[in-house]
Gaussian input, Z-matrix of N, CA and C with variables (Angstrom, degrees):
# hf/3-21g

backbone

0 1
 N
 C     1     B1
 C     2     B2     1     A1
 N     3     B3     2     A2     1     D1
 C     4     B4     3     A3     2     D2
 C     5     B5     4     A4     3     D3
 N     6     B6     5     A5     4     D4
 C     7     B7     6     A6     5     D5
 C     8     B8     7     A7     6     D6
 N     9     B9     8     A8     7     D7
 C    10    B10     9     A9     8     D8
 C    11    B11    10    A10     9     D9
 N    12    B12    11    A11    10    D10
 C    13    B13    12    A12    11    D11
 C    14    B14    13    A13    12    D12
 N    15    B15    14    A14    13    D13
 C    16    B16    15    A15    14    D14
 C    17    B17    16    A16    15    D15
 N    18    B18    17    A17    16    D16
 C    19    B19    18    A18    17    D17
 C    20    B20    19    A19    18    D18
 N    21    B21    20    A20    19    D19
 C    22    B22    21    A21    20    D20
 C    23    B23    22    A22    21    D21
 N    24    B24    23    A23    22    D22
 C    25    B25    24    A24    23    D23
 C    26    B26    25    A25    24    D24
 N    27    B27    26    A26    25    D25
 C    28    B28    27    A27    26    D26
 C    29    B29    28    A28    27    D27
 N    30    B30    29    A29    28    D28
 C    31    B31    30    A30    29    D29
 C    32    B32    31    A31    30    D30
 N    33    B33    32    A32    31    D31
 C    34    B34    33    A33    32    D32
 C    35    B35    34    A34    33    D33
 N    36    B36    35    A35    34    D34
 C    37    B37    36    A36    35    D35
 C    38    B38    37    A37    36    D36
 N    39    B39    38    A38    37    D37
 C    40    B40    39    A39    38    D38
 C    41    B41    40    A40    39    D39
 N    42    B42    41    A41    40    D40
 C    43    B43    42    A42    41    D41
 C    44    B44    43    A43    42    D42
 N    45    B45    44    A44    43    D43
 C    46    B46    45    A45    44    D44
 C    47    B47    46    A46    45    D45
 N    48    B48    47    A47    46    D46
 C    49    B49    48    A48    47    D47
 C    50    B50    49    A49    48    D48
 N    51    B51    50    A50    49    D49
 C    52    B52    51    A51    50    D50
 C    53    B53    52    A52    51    D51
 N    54    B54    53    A53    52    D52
 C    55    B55    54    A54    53    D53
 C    56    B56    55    A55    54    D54
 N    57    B57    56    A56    55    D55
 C    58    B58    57    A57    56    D56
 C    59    B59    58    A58    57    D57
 N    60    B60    59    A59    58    D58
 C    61    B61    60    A60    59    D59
 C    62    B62    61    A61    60    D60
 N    63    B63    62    A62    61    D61
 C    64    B64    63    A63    62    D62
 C    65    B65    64    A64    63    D63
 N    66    B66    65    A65    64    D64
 C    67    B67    66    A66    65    D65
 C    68    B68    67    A67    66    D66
 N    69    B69    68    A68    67    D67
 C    70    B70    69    A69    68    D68
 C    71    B71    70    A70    69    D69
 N    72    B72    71    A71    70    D70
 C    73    B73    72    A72    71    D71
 C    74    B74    73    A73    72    D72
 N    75    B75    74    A74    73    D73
 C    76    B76    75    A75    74    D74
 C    77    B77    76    A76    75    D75
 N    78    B78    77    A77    76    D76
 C    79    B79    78    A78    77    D77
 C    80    B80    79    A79    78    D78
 N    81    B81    80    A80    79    D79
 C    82    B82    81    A81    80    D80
 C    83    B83    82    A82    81    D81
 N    84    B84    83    A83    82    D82
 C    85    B85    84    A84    83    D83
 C    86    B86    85    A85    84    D84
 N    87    B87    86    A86    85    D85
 C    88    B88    87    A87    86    D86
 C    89    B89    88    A88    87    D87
 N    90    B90    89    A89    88    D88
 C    91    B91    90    A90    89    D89
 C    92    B92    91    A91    90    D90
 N    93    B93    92    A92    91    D91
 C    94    B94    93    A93    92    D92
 C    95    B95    94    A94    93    D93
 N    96    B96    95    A95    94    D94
 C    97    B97    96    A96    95    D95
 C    98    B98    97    A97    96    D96
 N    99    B99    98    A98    97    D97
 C   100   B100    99    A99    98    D98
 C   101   B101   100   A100    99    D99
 N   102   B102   101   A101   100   D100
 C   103   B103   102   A102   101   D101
 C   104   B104   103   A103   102   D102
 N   105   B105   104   A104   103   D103
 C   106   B106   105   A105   104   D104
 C   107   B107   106   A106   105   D105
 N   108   B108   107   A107   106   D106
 C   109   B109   108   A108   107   D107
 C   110   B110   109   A109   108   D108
 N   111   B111   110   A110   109   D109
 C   112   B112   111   A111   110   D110
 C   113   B113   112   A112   111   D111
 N   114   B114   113   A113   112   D112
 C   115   B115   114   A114   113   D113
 C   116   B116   115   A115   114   D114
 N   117   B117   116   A116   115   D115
 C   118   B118   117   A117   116   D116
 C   119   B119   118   A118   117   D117
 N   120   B120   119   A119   118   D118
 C   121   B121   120   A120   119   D119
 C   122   B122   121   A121   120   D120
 N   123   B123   122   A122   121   D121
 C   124   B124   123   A123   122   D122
 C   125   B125   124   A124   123   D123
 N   126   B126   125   A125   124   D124
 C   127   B127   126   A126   125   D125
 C   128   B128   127   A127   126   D126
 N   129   B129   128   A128   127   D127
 C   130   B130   129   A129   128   D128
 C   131   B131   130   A130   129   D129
 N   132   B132   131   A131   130   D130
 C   133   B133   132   A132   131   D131
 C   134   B134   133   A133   132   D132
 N   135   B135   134   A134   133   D133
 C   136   B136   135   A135   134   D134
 C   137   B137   136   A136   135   D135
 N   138   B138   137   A137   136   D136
 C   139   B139   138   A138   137   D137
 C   140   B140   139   A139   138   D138
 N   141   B141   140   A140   139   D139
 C   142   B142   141   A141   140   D140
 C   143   B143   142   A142   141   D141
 N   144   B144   143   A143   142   D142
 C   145   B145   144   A144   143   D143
 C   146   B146   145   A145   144   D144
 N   147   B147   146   A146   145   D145
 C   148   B148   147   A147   146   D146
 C   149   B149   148   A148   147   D147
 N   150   B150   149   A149   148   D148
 C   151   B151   150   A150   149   D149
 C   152   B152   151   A151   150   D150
 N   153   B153   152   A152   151   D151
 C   154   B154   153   A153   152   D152
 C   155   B155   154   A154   153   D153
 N   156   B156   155   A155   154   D154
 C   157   B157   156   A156   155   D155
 C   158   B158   157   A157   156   D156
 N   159   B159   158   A158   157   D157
 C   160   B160   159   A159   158   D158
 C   161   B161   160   A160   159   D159
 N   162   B162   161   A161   160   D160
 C   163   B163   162   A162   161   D161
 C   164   B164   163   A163   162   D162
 N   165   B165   164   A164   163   D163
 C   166   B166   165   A165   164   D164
 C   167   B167   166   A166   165   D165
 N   168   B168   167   A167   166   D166
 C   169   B169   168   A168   167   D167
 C   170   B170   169   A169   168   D168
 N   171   B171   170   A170   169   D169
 C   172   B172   171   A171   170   D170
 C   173   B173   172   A172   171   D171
 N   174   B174   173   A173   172   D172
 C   175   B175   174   A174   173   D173
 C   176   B176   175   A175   174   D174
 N   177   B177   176   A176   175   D175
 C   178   B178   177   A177   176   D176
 C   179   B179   178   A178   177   D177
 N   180   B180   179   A179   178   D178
 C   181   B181   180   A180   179   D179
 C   182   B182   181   A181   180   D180
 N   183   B183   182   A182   181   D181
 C   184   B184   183   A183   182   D182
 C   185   B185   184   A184   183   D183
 N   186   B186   185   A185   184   D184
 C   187   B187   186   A186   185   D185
 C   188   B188   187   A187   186   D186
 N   189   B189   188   A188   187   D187
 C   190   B190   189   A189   188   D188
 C   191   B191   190   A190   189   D189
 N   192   B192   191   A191   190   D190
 C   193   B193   192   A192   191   D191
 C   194   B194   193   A193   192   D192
 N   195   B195   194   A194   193   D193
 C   196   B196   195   A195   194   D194
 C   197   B197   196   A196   195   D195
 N   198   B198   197   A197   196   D196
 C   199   B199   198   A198   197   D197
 C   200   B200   199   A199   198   D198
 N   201   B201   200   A200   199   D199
 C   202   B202   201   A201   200   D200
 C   203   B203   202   A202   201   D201
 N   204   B204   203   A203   202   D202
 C   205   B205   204   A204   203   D203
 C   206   B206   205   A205   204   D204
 N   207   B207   206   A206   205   D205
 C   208   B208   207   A207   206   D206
 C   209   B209   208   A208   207   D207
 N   210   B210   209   A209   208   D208
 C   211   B211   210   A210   209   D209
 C   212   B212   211   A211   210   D210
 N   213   B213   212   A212   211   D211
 C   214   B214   213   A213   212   D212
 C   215   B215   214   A214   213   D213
 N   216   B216   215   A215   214   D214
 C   217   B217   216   A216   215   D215
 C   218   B218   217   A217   216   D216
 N   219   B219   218   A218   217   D217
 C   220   B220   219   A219   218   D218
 C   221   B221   220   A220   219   D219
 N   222   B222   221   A221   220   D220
 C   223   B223   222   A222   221   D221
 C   224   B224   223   A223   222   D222
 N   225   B225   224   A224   223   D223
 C   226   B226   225   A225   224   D224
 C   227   B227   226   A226   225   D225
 N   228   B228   227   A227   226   D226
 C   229   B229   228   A228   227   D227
 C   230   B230   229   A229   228   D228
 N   231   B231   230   A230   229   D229
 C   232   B232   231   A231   230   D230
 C   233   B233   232   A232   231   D231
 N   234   B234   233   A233   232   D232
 C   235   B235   234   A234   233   D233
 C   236   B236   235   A235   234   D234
 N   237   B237   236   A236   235   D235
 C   238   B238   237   A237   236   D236
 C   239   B239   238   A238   237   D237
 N   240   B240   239   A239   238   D238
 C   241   B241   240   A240   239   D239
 C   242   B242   241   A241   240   D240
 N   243   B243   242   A242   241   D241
 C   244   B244   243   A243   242   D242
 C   245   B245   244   A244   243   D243
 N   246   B246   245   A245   244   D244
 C   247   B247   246   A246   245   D245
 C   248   B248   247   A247   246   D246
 N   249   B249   248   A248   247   D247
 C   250   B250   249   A249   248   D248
 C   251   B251   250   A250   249   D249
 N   252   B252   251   A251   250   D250
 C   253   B253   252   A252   251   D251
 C   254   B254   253   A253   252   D252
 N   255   B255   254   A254   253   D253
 C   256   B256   255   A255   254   D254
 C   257   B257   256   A256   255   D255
 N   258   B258   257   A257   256   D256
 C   259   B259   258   A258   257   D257
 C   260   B260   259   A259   258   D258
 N   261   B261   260   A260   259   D259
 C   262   B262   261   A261   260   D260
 C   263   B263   262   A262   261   D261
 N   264   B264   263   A263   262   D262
 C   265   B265   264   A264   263   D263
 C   266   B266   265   A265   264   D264
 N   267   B267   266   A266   265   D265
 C   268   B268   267   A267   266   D266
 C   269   B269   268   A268   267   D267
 N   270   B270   269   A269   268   D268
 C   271   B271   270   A270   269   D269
 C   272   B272   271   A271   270   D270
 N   273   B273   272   A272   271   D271
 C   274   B274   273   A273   272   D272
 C   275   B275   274   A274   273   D273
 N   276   B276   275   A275   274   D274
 C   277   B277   276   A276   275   D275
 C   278   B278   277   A277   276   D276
 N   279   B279   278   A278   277   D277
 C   280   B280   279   A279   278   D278
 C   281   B281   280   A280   279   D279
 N   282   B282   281   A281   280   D280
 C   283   B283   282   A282   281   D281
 C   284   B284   283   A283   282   D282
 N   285   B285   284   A284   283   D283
 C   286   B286   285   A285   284   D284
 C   287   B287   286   A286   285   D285
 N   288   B288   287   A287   286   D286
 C   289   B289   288   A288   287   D287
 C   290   B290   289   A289   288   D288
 N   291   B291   290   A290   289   D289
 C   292   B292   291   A291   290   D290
 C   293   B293   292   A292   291   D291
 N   294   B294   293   A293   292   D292
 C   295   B295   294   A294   293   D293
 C   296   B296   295   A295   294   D294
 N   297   B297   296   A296   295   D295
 C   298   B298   297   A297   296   D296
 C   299   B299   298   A298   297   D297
 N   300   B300   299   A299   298   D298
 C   301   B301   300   A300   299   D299
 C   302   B302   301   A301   300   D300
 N   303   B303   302   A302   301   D301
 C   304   B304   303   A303   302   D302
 C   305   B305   304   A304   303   D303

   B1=1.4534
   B2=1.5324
   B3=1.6433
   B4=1.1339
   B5=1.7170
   B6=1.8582
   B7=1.4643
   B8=1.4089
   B9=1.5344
   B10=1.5743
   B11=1.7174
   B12=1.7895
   B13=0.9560
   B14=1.9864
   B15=1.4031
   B16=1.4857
   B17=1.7712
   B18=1.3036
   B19=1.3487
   B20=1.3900
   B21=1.5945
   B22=1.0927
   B23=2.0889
   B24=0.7611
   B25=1.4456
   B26=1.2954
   B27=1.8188
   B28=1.3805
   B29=1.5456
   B30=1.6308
   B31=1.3073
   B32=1.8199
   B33=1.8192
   B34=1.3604
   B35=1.2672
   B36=1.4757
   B37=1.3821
   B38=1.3327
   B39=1.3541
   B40=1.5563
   B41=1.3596
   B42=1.6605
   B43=1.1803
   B44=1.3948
   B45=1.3928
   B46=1.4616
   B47=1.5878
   B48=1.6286
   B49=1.9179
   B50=1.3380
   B51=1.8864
   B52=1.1659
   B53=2.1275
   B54=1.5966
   B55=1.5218
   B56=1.0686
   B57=1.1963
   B58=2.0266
   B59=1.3577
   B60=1.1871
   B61=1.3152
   B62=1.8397
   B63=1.3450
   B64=1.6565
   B65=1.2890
   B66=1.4855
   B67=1.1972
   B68=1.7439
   B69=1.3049
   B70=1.5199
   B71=1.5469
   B72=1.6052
   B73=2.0722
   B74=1.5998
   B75=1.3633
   B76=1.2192
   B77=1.7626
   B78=0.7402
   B79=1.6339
   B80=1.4295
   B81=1.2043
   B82=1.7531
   B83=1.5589
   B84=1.5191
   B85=2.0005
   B86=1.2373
   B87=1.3391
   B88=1.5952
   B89=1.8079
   B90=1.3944
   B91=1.5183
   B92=1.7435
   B93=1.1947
   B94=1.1005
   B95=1.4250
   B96=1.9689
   B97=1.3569
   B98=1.7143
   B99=1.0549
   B100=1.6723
   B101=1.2914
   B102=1.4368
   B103=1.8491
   B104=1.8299
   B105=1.3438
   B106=1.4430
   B107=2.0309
   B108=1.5646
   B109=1.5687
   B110=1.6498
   B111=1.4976
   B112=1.0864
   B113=1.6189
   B114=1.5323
   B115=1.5930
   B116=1.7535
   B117=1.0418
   B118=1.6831
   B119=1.4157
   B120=1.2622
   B121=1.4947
   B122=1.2114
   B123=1.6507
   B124=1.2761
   B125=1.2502
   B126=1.4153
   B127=1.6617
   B128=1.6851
   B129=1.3462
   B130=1.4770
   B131=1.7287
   B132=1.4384
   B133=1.5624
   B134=1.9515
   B135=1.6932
   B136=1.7969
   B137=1.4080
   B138=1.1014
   B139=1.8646
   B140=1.3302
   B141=1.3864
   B142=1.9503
   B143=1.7711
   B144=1.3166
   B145=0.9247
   B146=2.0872
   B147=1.0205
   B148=0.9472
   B149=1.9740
   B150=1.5380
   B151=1.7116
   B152=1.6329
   B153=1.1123
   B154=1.8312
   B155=1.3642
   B156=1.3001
   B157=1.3567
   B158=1.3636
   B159=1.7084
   B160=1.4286
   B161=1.6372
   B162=1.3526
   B163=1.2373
   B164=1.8837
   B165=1.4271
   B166=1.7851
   B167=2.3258
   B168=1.7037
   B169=1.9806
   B170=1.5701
   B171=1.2960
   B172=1.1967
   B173=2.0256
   B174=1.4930
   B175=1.3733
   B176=0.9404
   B177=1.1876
   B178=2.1114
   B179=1.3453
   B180=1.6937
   B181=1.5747
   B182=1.4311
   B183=1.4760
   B184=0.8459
   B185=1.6386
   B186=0.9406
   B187=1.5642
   B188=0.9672
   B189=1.6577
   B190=1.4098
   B191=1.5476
   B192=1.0140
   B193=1.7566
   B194=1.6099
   B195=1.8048
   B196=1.6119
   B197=1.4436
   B198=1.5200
   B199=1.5575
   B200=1.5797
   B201=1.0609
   B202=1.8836
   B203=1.5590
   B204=1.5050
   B205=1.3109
   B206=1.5078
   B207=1.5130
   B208=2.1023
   B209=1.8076
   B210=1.1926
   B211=1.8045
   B212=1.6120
   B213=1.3283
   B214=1.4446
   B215=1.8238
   B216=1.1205
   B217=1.6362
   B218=2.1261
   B219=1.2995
   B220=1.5548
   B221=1.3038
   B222=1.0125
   B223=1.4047
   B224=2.2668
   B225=1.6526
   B226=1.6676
   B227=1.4819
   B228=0.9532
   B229=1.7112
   B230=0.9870
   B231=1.7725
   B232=1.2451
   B233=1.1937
   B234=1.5888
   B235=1.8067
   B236=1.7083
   B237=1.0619
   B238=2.1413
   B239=1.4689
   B240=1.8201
   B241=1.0658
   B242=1.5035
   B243=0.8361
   B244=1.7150
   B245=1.5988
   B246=1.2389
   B247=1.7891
   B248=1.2442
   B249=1.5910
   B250=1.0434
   B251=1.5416
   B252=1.2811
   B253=1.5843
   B254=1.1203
   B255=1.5824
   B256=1.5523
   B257=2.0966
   B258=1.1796
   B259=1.1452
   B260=1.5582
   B261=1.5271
   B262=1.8534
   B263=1.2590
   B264=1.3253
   B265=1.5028
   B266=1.4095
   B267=1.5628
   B268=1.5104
   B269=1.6832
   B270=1.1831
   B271=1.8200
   B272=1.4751
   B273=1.1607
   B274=1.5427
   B275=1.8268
   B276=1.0529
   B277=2.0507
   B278=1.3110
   B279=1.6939
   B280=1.4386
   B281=1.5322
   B282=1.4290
   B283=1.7222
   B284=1.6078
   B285=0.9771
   B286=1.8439
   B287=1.1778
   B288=1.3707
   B289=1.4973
   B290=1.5487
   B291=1.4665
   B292=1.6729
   B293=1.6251
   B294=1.8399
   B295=1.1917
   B296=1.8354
   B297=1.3273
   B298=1.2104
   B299=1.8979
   B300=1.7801
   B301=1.4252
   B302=1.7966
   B303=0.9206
   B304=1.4827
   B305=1.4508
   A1=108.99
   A2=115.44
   A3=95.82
   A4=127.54
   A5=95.93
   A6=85.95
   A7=97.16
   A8=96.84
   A9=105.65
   A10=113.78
   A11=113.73
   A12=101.55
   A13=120.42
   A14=99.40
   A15=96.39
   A16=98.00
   A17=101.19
   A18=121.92
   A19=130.63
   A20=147.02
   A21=160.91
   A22=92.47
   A23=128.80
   A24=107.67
   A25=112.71
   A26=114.69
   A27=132.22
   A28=98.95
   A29=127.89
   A30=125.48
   A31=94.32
   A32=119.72
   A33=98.58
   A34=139.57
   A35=108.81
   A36=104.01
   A37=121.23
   A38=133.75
   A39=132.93
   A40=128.54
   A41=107.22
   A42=110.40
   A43=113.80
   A44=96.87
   A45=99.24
   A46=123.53
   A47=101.20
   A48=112.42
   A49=118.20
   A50=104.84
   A51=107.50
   A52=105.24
   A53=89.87
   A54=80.07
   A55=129.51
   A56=126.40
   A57=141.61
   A58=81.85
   A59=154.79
   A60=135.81
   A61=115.77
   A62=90.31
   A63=100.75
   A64=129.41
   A65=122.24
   A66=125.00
   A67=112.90
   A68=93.87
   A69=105.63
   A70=111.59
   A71=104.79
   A72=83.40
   A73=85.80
   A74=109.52
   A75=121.29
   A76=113.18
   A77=89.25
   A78=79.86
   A79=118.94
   A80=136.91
   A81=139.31
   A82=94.12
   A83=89.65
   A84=112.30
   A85=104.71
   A86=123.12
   A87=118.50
   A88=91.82
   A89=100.50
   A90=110.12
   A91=125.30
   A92=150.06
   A93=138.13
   A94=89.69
   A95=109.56
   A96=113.66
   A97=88.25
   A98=118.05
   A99=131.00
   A100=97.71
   A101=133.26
   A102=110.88
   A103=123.64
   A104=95.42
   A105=102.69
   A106=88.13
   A107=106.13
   A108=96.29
   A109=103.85
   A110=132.30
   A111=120.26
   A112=93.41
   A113=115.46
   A114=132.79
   A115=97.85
   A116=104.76
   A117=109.26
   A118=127.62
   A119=130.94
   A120=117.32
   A121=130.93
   A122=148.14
   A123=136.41
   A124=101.44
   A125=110.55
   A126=133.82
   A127=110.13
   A128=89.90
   A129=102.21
   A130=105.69
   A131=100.14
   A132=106.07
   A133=118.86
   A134=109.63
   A135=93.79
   A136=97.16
   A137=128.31
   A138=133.76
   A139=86.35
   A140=118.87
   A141=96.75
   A142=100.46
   A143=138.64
   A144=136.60
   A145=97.87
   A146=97.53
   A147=129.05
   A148=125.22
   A149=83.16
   A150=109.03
   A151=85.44
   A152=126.81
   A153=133.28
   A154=95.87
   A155=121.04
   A156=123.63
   A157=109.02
   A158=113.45
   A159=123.71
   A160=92.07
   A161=113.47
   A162=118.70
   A163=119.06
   A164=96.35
   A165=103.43
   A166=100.71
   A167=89.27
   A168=81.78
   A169=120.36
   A170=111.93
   A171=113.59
   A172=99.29
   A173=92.36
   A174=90.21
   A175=130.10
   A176=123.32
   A177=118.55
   A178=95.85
   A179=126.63
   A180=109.57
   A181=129.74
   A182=119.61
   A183=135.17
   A184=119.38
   A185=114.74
   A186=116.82
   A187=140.23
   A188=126.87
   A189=119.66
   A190=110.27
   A191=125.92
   A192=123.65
   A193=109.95
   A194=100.14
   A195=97.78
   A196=108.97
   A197=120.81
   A198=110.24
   A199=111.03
   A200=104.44
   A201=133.18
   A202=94.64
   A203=93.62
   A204=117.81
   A205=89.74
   A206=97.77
   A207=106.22
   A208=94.09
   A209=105.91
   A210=109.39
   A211=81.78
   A212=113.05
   A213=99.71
   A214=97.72
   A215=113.51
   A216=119.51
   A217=89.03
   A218=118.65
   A219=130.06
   A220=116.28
   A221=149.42
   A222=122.10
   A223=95.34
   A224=90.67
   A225=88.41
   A226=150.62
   A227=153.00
   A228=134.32
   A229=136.25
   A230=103.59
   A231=126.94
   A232=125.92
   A233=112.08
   A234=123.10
   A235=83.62
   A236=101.37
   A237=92.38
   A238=106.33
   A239=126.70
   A240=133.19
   A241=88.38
   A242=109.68
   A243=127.05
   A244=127.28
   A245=112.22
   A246=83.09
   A247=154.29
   A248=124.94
   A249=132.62
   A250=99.12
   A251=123.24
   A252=134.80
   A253=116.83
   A254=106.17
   A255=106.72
   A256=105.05
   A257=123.73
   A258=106.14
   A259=80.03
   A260=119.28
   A261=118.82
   A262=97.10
   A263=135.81
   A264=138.74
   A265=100.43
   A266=116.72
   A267=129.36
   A268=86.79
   A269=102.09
   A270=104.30
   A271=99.96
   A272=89.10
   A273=116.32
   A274=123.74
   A275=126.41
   A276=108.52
   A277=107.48
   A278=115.87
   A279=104.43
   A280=117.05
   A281=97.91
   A282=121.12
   A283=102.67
   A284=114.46
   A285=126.56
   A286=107.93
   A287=118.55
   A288=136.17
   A289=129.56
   A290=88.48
   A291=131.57
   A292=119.45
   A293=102.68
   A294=106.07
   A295=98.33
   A296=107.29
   A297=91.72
   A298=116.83
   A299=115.40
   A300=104.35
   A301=104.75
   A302=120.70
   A303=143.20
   A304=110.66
   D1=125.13
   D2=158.47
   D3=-102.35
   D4=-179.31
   D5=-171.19
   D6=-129.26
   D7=150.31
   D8=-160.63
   D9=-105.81
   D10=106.73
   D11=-164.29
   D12=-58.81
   D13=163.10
   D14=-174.56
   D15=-118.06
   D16=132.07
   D17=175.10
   D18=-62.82
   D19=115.10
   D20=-128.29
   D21=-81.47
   D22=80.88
   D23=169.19
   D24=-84.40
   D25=129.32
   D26=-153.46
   D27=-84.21
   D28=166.78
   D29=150.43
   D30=-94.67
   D31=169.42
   D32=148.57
   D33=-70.19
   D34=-9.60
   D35=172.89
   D36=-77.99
   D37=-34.08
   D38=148.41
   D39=-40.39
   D40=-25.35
   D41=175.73
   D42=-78.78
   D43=-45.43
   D44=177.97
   D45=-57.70
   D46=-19.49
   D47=-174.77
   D48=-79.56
   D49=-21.63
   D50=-171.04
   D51=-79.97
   D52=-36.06
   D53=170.00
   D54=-78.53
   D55=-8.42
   D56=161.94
   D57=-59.37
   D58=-39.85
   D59=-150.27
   D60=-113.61
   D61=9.94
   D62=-172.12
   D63=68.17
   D64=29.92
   D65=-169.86
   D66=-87.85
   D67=-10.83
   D68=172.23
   D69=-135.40
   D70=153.30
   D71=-175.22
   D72=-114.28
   D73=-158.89
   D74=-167.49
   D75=-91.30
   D76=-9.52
   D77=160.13
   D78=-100.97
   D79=-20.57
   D80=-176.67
   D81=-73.69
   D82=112.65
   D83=176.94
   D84=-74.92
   D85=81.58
   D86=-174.87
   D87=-115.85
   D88=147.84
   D89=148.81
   D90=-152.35
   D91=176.73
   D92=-105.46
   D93=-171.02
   D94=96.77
   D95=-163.36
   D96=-133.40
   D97=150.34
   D98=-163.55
   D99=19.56
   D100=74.26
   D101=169.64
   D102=67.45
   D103=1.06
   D104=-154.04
   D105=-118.26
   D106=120.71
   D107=-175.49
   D108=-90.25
   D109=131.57
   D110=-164.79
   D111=-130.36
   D112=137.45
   D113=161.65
   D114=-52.81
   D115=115.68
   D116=156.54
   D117=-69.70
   D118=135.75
   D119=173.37
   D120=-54.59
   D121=145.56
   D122=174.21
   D123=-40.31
   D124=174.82
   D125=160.91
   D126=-113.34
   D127=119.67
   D128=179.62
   D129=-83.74
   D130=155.17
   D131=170.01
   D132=-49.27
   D133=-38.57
   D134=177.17
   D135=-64.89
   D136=-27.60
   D137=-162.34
   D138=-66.79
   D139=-68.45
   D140=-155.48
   D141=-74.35
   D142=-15.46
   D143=-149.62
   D144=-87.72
   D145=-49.93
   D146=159.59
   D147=-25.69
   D148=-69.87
   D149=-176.42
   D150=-64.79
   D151=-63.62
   D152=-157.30
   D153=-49.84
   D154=-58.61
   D155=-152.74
   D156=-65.69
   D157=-27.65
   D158=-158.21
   D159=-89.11
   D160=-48.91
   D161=-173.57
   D162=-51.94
   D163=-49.43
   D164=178.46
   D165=-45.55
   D166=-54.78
   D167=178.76
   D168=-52.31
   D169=-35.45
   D170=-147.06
   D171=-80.59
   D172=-35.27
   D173=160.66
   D174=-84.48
   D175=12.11
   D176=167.16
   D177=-107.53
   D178=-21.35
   D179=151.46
   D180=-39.29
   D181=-67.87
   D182=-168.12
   D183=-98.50
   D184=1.24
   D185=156.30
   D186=-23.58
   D187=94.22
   D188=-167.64
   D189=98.85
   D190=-18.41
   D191=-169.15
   D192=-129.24
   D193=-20.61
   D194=162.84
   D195=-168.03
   D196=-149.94
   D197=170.50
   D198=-162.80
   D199=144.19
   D200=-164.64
   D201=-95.99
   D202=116.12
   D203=-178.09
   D204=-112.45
   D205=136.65
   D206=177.19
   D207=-115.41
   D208=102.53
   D209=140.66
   D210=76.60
   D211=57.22
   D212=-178.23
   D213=-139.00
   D214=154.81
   D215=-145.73
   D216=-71.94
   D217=150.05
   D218=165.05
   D219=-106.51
   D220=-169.87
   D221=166.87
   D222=-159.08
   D223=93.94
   D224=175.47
   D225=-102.22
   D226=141.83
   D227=-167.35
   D228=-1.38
   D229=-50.88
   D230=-160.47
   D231=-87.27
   D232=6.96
   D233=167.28
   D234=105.80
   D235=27.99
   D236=-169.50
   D237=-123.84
   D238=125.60
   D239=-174.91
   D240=-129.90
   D241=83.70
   D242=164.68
   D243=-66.40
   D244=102.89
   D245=152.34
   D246=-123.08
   D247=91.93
   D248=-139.53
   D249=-65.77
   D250=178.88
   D251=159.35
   D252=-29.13
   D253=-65.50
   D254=-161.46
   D255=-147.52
   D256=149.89
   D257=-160.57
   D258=-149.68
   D259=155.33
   D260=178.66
   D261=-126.99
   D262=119.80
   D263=-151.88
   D264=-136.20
   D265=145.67
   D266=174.74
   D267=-31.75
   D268=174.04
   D269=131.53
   D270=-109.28
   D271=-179.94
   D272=-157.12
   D273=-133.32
   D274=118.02
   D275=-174.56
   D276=-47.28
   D277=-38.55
   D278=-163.86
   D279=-110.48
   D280=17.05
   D281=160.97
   D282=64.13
   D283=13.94
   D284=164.66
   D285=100.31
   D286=16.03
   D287=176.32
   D288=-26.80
   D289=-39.28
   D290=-163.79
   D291=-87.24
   D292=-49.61
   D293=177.65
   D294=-166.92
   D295=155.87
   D296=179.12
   D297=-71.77
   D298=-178.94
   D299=-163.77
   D300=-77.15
   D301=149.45
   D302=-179.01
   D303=-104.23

């Protein structure tokens, strides 16, 4: 018989403990989608060229009423700390100081 290994599904706070603990350094593009820790793809040159250009509009959109986070971690229900491209977030007093936006 075989036996079928079963896969670690993370909380974010484990995720977050394992990097308090150096299990990843600062360059490994990881992020943390259903419990599941996943390598991100490089960023190609149209990718960042791309992200910049979009990012400069998106903040003279929203200027003053909220704020454009680029490629910067979210943190959701579902065991998922994502970071998409671009995200438009309350602002905040302590500017997410605390935790990332939810």
């Amino acid at each position: 018989m075989i036996e079928m290994a079963t896969l670690k599904s993370f909380s974010i706070e484990e995720y977050h403990r394992l990097a308090d603990l150096g299990f990843f350094t600062e360059d490994d593009r990881l992020e943390l989608i259903n419990g599941e820790i996943i390598q991100m793809s490089p960023k190609g040159t149209r990718h960042t060229t791309c992200c910049s250009n979009l990012l400069e509009e998106l903040a003279v959109l929203v200027a003053g009423r909220a704020k454009v986070r680029c490629q910067d971690p979210i943190s959701l229900p579902s065991k998922s700390e994502p970071e998409p491209d671009f995200t438009i977030v309350k602002k905040q007093a302590d500017n997410y100081l605390s935790s990332h936006p939810r």
